[in-house]
N, C-alpha and C positions, 0 to 999 in steps of 0.2 A: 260272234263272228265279225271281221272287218271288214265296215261297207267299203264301199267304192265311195272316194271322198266329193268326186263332182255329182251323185246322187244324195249327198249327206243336205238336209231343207232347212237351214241355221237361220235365226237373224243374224245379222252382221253383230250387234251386239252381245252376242251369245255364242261367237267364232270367238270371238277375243277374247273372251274369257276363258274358254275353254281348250285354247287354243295357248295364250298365256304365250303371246309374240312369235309363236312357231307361223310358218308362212300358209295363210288360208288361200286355198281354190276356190274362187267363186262358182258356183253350181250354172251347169252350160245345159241353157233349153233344150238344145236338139245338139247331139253330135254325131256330125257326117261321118262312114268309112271311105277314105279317098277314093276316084274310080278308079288308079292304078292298081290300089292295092286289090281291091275288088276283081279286076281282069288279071293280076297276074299271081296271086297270093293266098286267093281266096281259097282253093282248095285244100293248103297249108292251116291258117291262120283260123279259118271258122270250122275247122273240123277237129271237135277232143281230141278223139281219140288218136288222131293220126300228128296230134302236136305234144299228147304225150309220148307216142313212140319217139320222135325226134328229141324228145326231154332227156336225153339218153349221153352222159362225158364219153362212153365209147364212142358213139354215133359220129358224137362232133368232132373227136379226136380222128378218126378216118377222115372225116368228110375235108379237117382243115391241116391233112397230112401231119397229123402229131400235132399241131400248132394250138389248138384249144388252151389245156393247158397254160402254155407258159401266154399267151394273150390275155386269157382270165387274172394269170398273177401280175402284170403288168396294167392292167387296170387297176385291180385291188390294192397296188401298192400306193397311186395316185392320191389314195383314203384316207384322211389324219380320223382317226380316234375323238368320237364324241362332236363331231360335227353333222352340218345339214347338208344332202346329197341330194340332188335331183337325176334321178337317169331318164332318157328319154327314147322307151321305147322297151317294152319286156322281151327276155333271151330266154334261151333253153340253156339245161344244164346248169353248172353250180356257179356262175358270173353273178348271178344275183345274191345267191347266199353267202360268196365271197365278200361283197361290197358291204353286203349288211354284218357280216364277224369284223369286217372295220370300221365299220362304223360306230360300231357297239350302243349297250344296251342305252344310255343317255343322248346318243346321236340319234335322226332321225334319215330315214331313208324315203324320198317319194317315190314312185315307180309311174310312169305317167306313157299311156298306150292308147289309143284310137280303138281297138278290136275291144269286144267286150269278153268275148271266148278267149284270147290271151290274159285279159285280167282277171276271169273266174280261174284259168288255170294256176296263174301262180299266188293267186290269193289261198287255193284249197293246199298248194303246197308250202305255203311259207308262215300263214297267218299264224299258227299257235306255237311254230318256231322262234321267228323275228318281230315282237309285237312293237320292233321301231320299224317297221317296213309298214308305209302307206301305199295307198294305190288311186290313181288318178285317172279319170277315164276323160281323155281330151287329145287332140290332135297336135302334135309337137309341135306344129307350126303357126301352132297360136302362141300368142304374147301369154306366161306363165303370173306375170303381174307379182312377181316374188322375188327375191334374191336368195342365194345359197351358196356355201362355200364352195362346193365343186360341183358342177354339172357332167353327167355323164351321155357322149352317145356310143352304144357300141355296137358296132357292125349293124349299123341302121342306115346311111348316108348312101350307100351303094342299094338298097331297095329302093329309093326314090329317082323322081324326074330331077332336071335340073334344078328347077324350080323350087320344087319344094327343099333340095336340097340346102338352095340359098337362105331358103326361110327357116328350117331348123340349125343351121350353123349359124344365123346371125338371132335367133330365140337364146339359143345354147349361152352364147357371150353375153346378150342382155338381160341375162338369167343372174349375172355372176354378181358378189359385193366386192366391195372392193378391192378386199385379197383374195379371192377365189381362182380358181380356175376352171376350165375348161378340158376335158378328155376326150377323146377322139378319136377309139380304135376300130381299123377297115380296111379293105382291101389297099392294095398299092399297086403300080407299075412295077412287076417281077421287072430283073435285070436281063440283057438282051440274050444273057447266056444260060437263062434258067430251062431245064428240060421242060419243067411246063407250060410254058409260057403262052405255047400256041393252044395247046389242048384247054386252058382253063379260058384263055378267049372264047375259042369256040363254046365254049359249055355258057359264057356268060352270055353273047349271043343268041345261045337258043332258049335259055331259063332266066336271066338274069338283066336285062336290058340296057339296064341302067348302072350296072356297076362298071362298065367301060372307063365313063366317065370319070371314076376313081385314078384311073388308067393317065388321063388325058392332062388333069389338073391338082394341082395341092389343094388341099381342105383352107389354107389362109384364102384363096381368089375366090371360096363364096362367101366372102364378108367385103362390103364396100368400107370398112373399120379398121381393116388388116394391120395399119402401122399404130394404130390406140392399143397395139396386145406383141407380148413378146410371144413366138411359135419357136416348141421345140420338137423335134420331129427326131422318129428311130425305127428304122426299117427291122424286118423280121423275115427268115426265112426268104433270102435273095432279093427281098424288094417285092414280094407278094402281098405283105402287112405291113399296118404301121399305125403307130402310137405317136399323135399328135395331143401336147398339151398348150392350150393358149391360157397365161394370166396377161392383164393389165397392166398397161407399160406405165410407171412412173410421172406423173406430170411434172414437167420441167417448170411450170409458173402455176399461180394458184389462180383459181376462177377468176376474183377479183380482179 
């Protein structure tokens, strides 16, 4: 069975080995569950059973007006073959299984989550499917101390405060190597003339707090780095969604 890689008691010298330049987690003493998630999540996220009913491509597919789907393929395409992924933040539904058939079997997949009951869940589902699927049990908004060809956050940015929102989008970018990029799929500011416009406000207001936010600002204004990365951005379904990818803009002179 696959452990959870921030419980795995390595010497440093026996990471590397076995490890063989794949990027090592250092093992974290204590890991906090944040108190927002805790006040507004917690009934979600620490209850099995009621996170595998939500486990459910129907489910999501109503819940994101048909939009699942083609969001899942729009992440997954982002994936080159036989590379290193970090996602940050485990999903329901088949996002993750996607990431990982592109990853394929010599790529490596992290999966990196704060909840412990999210990461026993998709560990029991993925582990003896995807044996490039790792799992990381540590708070996104800590410094990952790794680099990876692409980083993943997907529909995680709109669960948080601003704050922490700042800190995961700017982990995300300093996560990246040189040629990497950045992924970024979440809610958006629907267009003035979307019928739902009003209705999912109000719903975000009374379940959702902090996905407004999403609303109010682009995902480049939580990095004080914003001009070091080229953003391309592609709205979905009126301007309700959107798929932002940040790579690293070209240096015009050499350190030197």
């Amino acid at each position: 069975m696959i452990k959870l890689i921030s419980e795995l008691e390595y010497e440093q010298e026996e990471q590397e080995e076995a490890n063989d330049g794949e990027p090592v987690f250092a093992p974290q003493k204590k890991v906090v569950v944040p108190l927002y998630q805790r006040f507004f999540y917690s009934k979600l996220y620490n209850n099995l059973k009621l996170s595998r009913l939500f486990d459910n491509n129907w489910l999501l597919n109503l819940f994101t007006l048909g939009m699942h789907n083609k969001l899942v393929e729009a992440c997954a395409e982002e994936v080159e073959t036989h590379t290193t992924v970090l996602q940050l933040g485990a999903t329901f539904g088949n996002q993750l299984a996607e990431v990982a058939e592109k990853v394929g079997y010599y790529g490596r997949l992290y999966v990196m989550d704060v909840n412990r009951t999210q990461l026993n869940r998709i560990e029991e589902k993925y582990e003896t499917l995807y044996p490039q699927m790792n799992f990381v049990r540590q708070n996104a908004e800590e410094p990952t101390g790794n680099k990876f060809d692409t980083v993943i956050c997907y529909m995680l940015l709109h669960e948080l405060p601003i704050a922490s929102k700042i800190k995961v989008v700017e982990n995300a970018l300093n996560s990246l190597n040189e040629n990497g990029k950045a992924v970024f799929i979440d809610y958006s500011q629907p267009t003035y003339w979307h019928p739902l416009r009003y209705i999912v406000r109000m719903f975000n207001r009374l379940y959702q707090p902090f996905a407004e936010k999403m609303w109010d600002r682009t995902i480049d204004t939580f990095t004080s780095h914003s001009l070091d990365y080229i953003w391309h951005r592609r709205c979905y379904f009126g301007g309700m969604y959107q798929k932002v990818v940040a790579t690293k803009r070209p240096k015009m002179f050499d350190d030197d």
